[in-house]
C-alpha positions in Angstrom: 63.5 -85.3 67.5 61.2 -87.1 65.2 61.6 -85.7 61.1 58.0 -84.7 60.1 57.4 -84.3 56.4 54.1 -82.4 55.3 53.5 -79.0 55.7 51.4 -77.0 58.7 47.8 -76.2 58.9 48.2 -72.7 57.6 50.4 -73.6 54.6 47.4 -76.7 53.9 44.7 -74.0 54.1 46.3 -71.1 51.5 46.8 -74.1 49.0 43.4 -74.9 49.6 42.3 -71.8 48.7 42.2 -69.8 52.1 39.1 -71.9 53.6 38.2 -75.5 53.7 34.8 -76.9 54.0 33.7 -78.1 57.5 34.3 -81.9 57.3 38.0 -81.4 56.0 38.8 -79.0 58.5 37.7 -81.4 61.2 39.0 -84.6 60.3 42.1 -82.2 60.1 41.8 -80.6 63.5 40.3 -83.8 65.6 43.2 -85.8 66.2 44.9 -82.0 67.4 42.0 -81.7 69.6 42.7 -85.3 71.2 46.0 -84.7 71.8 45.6 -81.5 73.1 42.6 -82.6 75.7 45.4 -85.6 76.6 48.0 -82.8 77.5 45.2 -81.1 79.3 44.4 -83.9 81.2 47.9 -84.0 82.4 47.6 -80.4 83.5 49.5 -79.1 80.6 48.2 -75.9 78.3 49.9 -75.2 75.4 49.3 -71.5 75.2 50.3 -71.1 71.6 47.6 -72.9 69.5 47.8 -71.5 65.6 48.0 -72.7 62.5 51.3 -73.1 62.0 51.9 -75.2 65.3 49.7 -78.1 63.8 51.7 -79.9 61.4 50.3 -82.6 59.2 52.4 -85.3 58.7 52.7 -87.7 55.4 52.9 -91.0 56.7 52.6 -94.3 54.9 48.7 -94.3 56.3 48.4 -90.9 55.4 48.0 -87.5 56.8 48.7 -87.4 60.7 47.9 -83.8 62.3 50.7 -83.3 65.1 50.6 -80.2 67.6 53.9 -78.5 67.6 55.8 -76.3 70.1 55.0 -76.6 73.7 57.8 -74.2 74.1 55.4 -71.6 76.3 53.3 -74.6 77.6 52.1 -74.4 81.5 52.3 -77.4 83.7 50.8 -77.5 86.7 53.4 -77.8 89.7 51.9 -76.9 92.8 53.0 -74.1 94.3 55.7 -73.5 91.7 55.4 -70.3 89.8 56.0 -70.9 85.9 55.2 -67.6 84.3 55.8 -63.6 85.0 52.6 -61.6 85.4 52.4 -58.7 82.6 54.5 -60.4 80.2 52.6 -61.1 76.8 53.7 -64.4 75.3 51.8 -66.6 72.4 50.1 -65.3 68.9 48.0 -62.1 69.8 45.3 -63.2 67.3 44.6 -66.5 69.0 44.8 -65.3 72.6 41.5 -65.0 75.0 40.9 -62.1 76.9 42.6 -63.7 80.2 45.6 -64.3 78.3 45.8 -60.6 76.9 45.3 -59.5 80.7 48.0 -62.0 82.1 49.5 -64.3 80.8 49.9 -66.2 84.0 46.0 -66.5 83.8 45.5 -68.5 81.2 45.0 -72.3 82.0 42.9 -74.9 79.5 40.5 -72.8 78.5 42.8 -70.6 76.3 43.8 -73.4 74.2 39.7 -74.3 73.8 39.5 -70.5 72.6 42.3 -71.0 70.5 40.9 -73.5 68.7 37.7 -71.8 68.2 40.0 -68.8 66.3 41.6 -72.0 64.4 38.0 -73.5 62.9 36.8 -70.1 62.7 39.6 -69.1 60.1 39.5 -72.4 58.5 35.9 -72.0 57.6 35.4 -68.1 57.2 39.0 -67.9 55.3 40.2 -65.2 58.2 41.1 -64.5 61.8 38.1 -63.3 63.7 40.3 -60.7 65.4 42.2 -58.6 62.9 42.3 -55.7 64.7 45.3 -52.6 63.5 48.9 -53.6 65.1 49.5 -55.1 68.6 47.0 -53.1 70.7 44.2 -53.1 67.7 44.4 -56.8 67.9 44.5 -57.1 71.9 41.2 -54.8 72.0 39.9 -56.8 69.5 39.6 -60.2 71.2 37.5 -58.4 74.2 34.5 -57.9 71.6 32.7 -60.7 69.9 33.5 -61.2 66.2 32.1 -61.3 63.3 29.2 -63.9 63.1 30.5 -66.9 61.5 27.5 -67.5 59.8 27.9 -64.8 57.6 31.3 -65.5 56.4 30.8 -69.7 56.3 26.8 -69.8 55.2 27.3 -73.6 54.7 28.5 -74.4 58.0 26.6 -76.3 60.4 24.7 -74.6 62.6 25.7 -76.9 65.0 29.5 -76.2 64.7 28.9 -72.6 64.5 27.1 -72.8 67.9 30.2 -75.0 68.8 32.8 -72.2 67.8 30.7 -69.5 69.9 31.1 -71.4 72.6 34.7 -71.8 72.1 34.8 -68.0 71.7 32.9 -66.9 74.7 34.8 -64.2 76.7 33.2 -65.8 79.5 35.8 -68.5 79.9 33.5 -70.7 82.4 30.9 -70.6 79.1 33.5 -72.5 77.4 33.4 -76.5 76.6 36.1 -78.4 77.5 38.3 -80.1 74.5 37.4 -83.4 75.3 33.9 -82.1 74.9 34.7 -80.5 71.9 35.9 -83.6 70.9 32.9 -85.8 71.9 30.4 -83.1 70.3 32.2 -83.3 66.8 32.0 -87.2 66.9 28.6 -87.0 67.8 27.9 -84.9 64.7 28.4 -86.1 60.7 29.3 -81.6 60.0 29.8 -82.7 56.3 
């Protein structure tokens, strides 16, 4: 195994403060999001996409974000099954409805709706499901949250239209991470 030296994205954001502005979070999350959208490409999900599973790296050219932990990951195998209906695996508070409902369910689009959890907190400075114990938090992620425009008022309105999307218990609604990715080139969100 390669030795990483840094610290994770949830240990980078409570140094920072609890938030980070919109152009640091990206330039944080955007290589994440291209590795990610290769593995998806490849037909593999990761299924576990937090904060603490993308680690940024100190490297003689400077910080490099890795994603960690495929351990629950889903590969596409044909007829093979990989995962046991009714069984709850992953972080309840980054899990999209289909997840919470099975688990075997969940294909590319979780991650996409993981991510939208991850720039939501980094922006907003908390979850946007924070529902009371296990069940509070699984009931939670079938509403739509807060409006990130209240908790980030300097974020582009661009990005927050981007992390709607992301969030849209309509999984078909949601962009694809190599979208995701194209869109945040496309836009200077500073």
């Amino acid at each position: 195994q390669e030795l990483l030296l840094g610290e994770d994205l949830c240990g980078h954001v409570n140094r920072k403060g609890g938030r980070v502005p919109a152009r640091a979070a990206l330039e944080l999350l955007l290589p994440a999001i291209d590795g990610v959208a290769h593995a998806h490409d490849r037909g593999i999900v990761h299924r576990d996409l937090k904060p603490e599973n993308i680690f940024l790296a100190r490297t003689d050219d400077g910080v490099v974000p890795k994603v960690l932990d495929f351990g629950i990951s889903k590969v596409k195998t044909g007829n093979l099954r990989t995962t046991v209906t009714g069984s709850v695996f992953g972080t309840p508070g980054y899990m999209p409805p289909e997840q919470v409902r099975s688990f075997a369910d969940a294909d590319a689009r979780a991650d996409v709706w993981a991510l939208g959890v991850l720039v939501y907190e980094c922006l907003a400075g908390r979850r946007p499901f924070v529902g009371r114990g296990l069940g509070g938090m699984l009931r939670d992620v079938l509403r739509p949250p807060p409006p990130l425009r209240d908790l980030a008022p300097g974020a582009p309105p661009p990005l927050l239209d981007l992390v709607g999307r992301a969030l849209s218990t309509d999984r078909a609604a949601r962009p694809s991470m190599a979208e995701i990715a194209a869109i945040l080139r496309a836009h200077p969100f500073g």
